[in-house]
N, C-alpha and C positions, 0 to 999 in steps of 0.2 A: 504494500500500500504506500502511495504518494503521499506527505504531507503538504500538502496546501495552508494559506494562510486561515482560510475559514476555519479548517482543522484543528489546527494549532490553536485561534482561538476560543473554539468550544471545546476544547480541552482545558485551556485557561480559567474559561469559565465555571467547567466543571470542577475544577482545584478549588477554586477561590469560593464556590459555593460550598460545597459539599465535607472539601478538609478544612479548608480558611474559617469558614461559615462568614463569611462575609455577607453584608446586606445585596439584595439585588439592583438597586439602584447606584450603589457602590460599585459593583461588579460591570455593569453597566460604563459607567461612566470611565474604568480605567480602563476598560477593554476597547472602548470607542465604539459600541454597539448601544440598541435602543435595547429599555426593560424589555419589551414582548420578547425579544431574539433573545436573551438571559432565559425567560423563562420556559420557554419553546423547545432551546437546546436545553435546558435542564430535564424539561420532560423527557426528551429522546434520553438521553444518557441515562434518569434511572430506570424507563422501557425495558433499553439494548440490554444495560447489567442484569436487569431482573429477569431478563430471558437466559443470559448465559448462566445464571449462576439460579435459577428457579426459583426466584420468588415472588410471593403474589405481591401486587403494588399496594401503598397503604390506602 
């Protein structure tokens, strides 16, 4: 897999959300993305994980 800058930063994002626990407005603004795209890609990524790793979503 290619890393692309989109990539890169919802992976960013998923750091700063999830380990950081960072606000999403915060997250947002250092990443240079709008809240809805913070929240959106957060949705996906805990999706993707909770497919690989089989868990129901909360």
């Amino acid at each position: 897999m290619r890393w692309t800058n989109s990539t890169r930063v919802r992976r960013q994002g998923f750091e700063m959300r999830f380990i950081a626990g960072i606000e999403v407005v915060d997250v947002a603004a250092a990443l240079g993305v709008s809240e809805p795209t913070v929240k959106r890609d957060a949705r996906f990524a805990r999706a993707f994980i909770g497919e690989k790793l089989d868990w129901a979503a909360p």
